[in-house]
C-alpha positions as CSV (number, residue, x, y, z in Angstrom):
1,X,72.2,50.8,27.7
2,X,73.8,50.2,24.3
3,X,73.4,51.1,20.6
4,X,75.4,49.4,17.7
5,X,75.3,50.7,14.7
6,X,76.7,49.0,11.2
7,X,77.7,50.6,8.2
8,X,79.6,49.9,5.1
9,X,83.7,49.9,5.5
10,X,83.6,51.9,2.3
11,X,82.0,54.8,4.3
12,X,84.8,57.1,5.3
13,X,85.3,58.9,8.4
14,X,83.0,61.9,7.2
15,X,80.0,59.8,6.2
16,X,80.3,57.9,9.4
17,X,80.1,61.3,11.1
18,X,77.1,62.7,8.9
19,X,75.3,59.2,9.7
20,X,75.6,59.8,13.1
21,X,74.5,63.4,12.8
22,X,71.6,62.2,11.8
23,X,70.9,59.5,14.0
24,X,71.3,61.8,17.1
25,X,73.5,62.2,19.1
26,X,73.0,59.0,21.4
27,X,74.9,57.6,19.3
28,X,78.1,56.5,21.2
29,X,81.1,57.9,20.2
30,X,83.9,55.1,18.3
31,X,81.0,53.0,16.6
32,X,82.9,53.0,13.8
33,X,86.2,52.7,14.3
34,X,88.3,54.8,12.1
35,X,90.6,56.3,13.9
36,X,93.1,54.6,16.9
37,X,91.1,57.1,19.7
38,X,87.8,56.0,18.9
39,X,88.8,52.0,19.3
40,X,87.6,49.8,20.5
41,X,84.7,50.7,22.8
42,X,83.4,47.2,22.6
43,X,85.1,43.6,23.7
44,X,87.8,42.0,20.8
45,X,87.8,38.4,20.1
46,X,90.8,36.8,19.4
47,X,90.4,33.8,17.3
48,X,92.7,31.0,17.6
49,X,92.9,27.8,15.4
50,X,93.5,25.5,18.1
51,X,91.5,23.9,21.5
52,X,92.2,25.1,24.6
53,X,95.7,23.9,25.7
54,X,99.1,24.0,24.3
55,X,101.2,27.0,23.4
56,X,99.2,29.0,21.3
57,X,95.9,29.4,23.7
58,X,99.0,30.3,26.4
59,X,99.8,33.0,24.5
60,X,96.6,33.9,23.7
61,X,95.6,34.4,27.0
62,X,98.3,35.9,28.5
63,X,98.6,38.3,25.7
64,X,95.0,38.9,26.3
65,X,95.4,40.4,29.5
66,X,98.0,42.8,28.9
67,X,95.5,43.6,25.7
68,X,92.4,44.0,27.7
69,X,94.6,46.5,30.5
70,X,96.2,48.5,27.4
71,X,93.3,49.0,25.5
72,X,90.8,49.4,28.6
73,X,88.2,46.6,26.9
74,X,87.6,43.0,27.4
75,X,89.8,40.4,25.1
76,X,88.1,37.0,24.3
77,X,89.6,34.2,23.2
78,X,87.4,32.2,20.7
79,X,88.8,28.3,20.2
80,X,88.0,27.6,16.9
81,X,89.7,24.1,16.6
82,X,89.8,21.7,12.9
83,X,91.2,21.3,9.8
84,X,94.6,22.3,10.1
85,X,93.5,26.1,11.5
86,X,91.3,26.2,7.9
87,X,88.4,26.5,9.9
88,X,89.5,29.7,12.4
89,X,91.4,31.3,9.6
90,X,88.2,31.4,7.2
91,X,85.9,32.3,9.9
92,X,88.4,35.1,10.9
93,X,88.9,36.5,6.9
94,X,85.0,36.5,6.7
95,X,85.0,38.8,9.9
96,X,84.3,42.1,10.0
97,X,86.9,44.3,8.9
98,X,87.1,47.0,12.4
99,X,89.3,45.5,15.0
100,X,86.9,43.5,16.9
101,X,87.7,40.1,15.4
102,X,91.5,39.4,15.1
103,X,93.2,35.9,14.2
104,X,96.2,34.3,16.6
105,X,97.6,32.4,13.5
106,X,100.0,29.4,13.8
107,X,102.4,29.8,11.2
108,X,101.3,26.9,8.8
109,X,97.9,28.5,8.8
110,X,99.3,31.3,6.8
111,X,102.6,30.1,5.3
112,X,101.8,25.9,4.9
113,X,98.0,25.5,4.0
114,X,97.7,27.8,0.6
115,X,100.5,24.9,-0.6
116,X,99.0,22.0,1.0
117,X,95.7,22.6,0.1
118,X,94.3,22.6,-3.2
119,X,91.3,24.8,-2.7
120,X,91.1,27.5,0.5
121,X,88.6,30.4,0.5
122,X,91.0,32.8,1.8
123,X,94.2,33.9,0.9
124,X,96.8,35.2,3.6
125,X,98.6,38.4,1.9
126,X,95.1,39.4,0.5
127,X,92.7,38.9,2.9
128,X,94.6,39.8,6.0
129,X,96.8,42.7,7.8
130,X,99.7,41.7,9.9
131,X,100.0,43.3,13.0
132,X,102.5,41.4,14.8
133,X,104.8,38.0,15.3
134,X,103.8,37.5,19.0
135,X,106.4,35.1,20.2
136,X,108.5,31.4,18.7
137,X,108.3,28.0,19.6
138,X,110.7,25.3,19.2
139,X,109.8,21.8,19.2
140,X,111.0,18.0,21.1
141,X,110.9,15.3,19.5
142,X,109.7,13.3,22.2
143,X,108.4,8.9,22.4
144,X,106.9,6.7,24.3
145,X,108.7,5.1,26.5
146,X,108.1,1.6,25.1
147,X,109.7,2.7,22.0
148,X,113.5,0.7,22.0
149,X,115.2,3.9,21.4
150,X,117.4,6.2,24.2
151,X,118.3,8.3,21.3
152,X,117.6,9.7,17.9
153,X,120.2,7.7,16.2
154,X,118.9,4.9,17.9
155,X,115.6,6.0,16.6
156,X,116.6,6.4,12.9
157,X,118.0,2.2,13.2
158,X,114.3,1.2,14.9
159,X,112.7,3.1,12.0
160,X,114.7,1.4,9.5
161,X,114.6,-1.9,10.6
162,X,111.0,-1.8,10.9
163,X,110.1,0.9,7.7
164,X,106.1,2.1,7.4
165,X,105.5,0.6,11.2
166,X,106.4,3.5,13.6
167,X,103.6,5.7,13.5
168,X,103.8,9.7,14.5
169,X,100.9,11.8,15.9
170,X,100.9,15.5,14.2
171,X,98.1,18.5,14.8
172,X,96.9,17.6,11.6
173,X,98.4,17.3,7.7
174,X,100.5,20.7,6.7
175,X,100.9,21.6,10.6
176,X,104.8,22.3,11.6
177,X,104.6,18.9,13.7
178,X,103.3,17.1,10.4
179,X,106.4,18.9,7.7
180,X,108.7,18.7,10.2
181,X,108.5,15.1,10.7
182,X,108.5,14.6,6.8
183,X,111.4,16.9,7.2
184,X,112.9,14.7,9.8
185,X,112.3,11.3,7.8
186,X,113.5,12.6,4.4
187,X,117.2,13.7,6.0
188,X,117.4,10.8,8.2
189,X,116.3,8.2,5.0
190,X,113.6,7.0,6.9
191,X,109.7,5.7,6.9
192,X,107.2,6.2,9.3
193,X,103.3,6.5,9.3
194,X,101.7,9.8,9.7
195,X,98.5,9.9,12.3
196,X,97.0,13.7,12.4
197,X,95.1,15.2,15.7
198,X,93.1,17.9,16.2
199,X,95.1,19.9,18.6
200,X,98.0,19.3,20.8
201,X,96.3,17.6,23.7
202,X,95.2,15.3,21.6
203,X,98.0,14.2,19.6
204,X,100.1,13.8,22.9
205,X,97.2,11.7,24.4
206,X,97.8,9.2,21.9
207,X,101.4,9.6,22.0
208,X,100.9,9.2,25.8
209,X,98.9,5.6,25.6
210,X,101.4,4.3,23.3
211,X,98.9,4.4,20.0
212,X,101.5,6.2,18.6
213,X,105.3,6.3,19.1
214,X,106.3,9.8,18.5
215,X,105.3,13.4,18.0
216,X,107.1,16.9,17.8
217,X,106.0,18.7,20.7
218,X,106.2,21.9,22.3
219,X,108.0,22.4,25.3
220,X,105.4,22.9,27.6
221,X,103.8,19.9,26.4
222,X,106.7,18.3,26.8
223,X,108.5,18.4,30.1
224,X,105.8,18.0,32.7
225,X,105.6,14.0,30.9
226,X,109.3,13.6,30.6
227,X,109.7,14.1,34.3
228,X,106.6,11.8,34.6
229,X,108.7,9.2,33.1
230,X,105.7,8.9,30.7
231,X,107.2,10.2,27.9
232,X,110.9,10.3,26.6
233,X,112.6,13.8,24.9
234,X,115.4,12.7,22.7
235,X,116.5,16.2,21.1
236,X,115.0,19.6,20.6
237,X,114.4,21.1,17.0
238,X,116.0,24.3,17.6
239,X,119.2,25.8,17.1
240,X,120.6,25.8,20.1
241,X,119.9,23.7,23.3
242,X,116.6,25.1,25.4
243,X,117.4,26.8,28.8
244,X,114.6,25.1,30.7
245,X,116.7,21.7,29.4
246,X,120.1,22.1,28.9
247,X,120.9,18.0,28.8
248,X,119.0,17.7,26.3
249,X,120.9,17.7,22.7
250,X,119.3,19.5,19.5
251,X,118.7,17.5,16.4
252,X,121.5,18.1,14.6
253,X,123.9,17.2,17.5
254,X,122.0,13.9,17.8
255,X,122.4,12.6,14.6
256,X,121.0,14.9,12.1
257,X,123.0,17.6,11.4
258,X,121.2,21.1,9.5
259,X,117.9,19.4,10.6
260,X,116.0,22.6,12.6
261,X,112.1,23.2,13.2
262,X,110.3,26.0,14.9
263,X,107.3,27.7,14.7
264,X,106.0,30.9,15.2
265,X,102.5,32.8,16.6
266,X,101.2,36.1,14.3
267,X,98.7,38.2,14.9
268,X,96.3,39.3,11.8
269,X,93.1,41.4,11.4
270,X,91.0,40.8,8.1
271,X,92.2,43.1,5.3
272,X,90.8,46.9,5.2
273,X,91.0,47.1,9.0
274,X,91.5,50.6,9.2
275,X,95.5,51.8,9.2
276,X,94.7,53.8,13.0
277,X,93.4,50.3,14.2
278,X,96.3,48.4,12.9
279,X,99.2,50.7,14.2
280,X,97.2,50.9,17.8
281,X,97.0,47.3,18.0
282,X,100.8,47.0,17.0
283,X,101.6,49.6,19.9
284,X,99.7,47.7,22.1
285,X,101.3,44.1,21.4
286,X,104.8,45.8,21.5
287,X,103.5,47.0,24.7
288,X,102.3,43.7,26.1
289,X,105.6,41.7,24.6
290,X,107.6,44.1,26.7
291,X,105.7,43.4,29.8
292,X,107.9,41.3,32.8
293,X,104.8,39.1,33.5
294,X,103.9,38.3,29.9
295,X,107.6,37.8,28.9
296,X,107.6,35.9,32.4
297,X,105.0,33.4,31.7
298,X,106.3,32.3,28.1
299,X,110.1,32.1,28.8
300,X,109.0,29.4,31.7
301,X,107.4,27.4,28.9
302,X,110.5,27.7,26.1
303,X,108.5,30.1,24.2
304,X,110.6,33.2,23.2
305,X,108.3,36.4,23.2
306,X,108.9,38.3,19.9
307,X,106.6,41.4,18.9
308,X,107.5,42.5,15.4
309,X,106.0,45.3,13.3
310,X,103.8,44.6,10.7
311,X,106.0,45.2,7.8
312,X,108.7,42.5,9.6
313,X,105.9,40.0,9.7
314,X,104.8,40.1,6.7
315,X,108.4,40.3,5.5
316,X,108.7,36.6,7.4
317,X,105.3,35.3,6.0
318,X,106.6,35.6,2.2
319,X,110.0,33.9,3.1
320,X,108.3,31.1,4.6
321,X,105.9,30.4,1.9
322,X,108.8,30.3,-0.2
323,X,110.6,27.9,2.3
324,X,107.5,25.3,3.1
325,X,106.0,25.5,-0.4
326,X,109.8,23.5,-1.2
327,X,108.9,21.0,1.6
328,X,106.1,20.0,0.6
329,X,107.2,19.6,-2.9
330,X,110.0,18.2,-1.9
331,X,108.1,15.4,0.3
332,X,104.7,14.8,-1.5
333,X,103.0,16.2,1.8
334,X,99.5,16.9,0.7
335,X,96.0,17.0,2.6
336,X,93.7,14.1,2.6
């Protein structure tokens, strides 16, 4: 048997206690969840702004686990696909301020869309709490493999011979795969023809039948088609060369030097989450970062667990939107 209770977040922890009083005392203990001993005593979603597949519902779910075992409650992951993450990161500011409903942003959802959109319902410093950057993603620059090009410089001459006819799948207009190909065209002096996907899977499906020639990718996206022979990886976008690829040159060593692209995977909780909540979810991500099998599981896909503290991610949220808001002036990028 259960009882759930709702109050006001403006009650403090005395008028949550006097309510209770009141109700009697089968009321369960940790209905509201003020301090970090009373939470959670109920299952936490985890929002993500993506479909199932790809490297943030990896990371999700393995960071789920550890969760679930360190806070002794059920983690589920909500896929809340569309509109560049607009849709996931709305739904998880409108959410409940206790805990129960966090957000497993991809960067651009916090640091790209309040440039590249003109109108958002949210806003990321005031209507969320870091807790912690999870983990980091480079990228591949990866074509299909009836694209006449064995390399990126190769690639730059196709796309100028032929300007506005290549065209590159993204996961949608202000995502790191969309600026960092207007990144990529603008240093290289080239033109190509952006075509936005909901999701990775879906972008490298099209990629995949040849609809379109090229995509930034993640590794694990990546690799399993590259040894296919269905797909071809020309360079990586991070600094240095990726340990689960060493042959395979970074951007700037195949032809565009300074160019570098990665991403990175936060975890928020709407604003006014209680401070107890937000420093026991911290401890418990640092926890589950430092974990062999968790650290295990995203090293074999190129992605670099992290686990910051709040105050160093949202330290790293302010610098980006200073970084990308230049981008996307710089390149016209906008949403359509």
């Amino acid at each position: 048997m259960s009882f759930t209770a709702t109050c006001s977040p403006r009650l403090g922890r005395w008028a949550g206690l006097a309510i209770t009083l009141i109700a009697g005392i089968s009321a369960p203990t940790g209905a509201w969840p003020q301090t970090a001993d009373a939470y959670p005593n109920r299952p936490v979603r985890v929002i993500l702004p993506q479909p199932p597949g790809g490297a943030v519902d990896l990371i999700a779910r393995s960071l789920g686990t550890r969760l679930g075992e360190l806070l002794g409650q059920q983690v589920i992951v909500d896929n809340r696909p569309g509109a560049n993450g607009v849709i996931a990161t709305e739904l998880a500011a409108k959410s409940s301020p206790d805990g129960y409903a966090l957000f497993l942003a991809v960067d651009t959802n916090l640091v790209v869309n309040p440039s590249i959109y003109s109108k958002l319902s949210f806003d990321p410093f005031r209507d969320f709490a870091p807790i912690s950057i999870v983990a980091k993603l480079g990228l591949a620059l990866v074509i299909h493999p009836s694209v006449k090009a064995n390399s990126v410089r190769e690639l730059i001459a196709l796309a100028k011979s032929h300007p506005g006819e290549l065209n590159y799948a993204s996961l949608g207009f202000g995502s790191t795969h969309h600026l960092g190909t207007e990144l990529f065209k603008s240093m290289a002096g080239i033109d190509m023809t952006h075509v936005p996907h909901k999701g990775t899977a879906a972008a490298m499906t099209e990629v995949l039948a040849g609809r379109s020639a090229l995509m930034f990718t993640g590794m694990p996206s990546a690799l399993p088609s590259a040894k296919a022979g269905t797909l071809k990886i020309l360079a990586v976008t991070s600094e240095h060369r990726s340990s689960l690829a060493p042959e395979i040159p970074t951007m700037s060593e195949a032809g565009v030097p300074g160019y570098e692209l990665g991403t990175w995977f936060g975890l928020v909780a709407p604003s006014k989450t209680p401070e107890p909540v937000i420093e026991r979810l911290s401890k418990a991500v640092a926890d589950a970062v430092a974990h062999p099998e968790f650290r295990k599981v995203l090293s074999s896909q190129g992605i670099e667990p992290l686990g910051t503290s709040p105050a160093g991610m949202a330290a790293r949220m302010k610098s980006d939107v200073e970084k990308w808001a230049k981008v996307i002036r710089d390149s016209g990028a906008k949403a359509e």
